[in-house]
C-alpha positions as CSV (number, residue, x, y, z in Angstrom):
1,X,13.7,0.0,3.2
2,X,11.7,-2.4,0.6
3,X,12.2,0.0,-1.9
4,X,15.8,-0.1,-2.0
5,X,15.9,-3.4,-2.9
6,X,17.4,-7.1,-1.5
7,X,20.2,-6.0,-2.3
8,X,20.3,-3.1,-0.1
9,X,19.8,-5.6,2.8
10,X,22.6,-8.1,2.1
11,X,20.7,-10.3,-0.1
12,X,22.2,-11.3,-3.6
13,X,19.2,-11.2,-6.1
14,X,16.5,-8.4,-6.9
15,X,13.3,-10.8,-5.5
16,X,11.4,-9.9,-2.1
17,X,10.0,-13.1,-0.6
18,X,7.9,-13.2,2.4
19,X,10.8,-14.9,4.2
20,X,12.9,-12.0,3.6
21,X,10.1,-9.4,4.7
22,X,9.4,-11.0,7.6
23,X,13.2,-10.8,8.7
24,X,13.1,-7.1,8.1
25,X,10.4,-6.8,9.8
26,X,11.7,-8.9,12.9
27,X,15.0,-7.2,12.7
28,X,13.6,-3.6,12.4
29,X,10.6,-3.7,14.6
30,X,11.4,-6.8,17.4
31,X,7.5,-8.4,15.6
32,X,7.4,-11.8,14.3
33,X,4.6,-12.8,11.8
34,X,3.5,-15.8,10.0
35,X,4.0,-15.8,6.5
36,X,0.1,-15.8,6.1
37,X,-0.1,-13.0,8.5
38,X,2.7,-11.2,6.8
39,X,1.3,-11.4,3.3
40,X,-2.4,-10.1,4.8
41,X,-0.7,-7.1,5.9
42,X,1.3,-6.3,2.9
43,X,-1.9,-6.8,0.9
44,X,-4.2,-4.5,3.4
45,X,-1.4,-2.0,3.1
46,X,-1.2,-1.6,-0.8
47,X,-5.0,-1.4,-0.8
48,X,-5.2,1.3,1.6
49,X,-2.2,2.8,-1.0
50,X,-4.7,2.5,-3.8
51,X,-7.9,3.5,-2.5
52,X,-5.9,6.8,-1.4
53,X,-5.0,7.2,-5.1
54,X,-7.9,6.8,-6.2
55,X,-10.0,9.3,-4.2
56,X,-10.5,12.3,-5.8
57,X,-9.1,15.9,-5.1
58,X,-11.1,17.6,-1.7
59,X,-14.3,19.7,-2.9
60,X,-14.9,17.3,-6.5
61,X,-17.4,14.2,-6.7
62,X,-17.2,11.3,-8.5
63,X,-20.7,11.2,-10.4
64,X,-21.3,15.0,-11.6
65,X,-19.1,17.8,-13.0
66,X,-17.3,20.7,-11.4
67,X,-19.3,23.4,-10.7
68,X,-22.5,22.1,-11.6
69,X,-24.9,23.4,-8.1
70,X,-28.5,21.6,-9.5
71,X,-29.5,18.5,-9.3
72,X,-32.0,17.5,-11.6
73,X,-33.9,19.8,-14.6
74,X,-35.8,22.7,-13.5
């Protein structure tokens, strides 16, 4: 829904505030938040977004190539 825009929502400008958020939320879910509860939320959420992105793919590690099975010289 945030995605499409204020607009989508009846709102006349392009800028999410808080405010707004919050009434969506209300609205949508029957929750009311603070705005200082609202904007820890939306910030726990889009780090939990990022540290997704930023794992890397299933079976690879950060610190040492692909393939590589020793761990030190022989």
């Amino acid at each position: 829904m945030l995605k499409a825009g204020p607009a989508a929502s009846g709102w006349s400008d392009q800028c999410w505030t808080l405010a707004r958020i919050g009434e969506i939320v209300r609205c949508r879910f029957g929750v009311e938040y603070t705005l200082a509860r609202l904007d820890l939320l939306l910030h726990r959420i889009a780090g939990a977004c990022r540290s997704r992105a930023a794992r890397p793919p299933s079976g690879t590690s950060r610190g040492s190539p692909r393939g590589r099975t020793s761990s030190g010289p022989s």
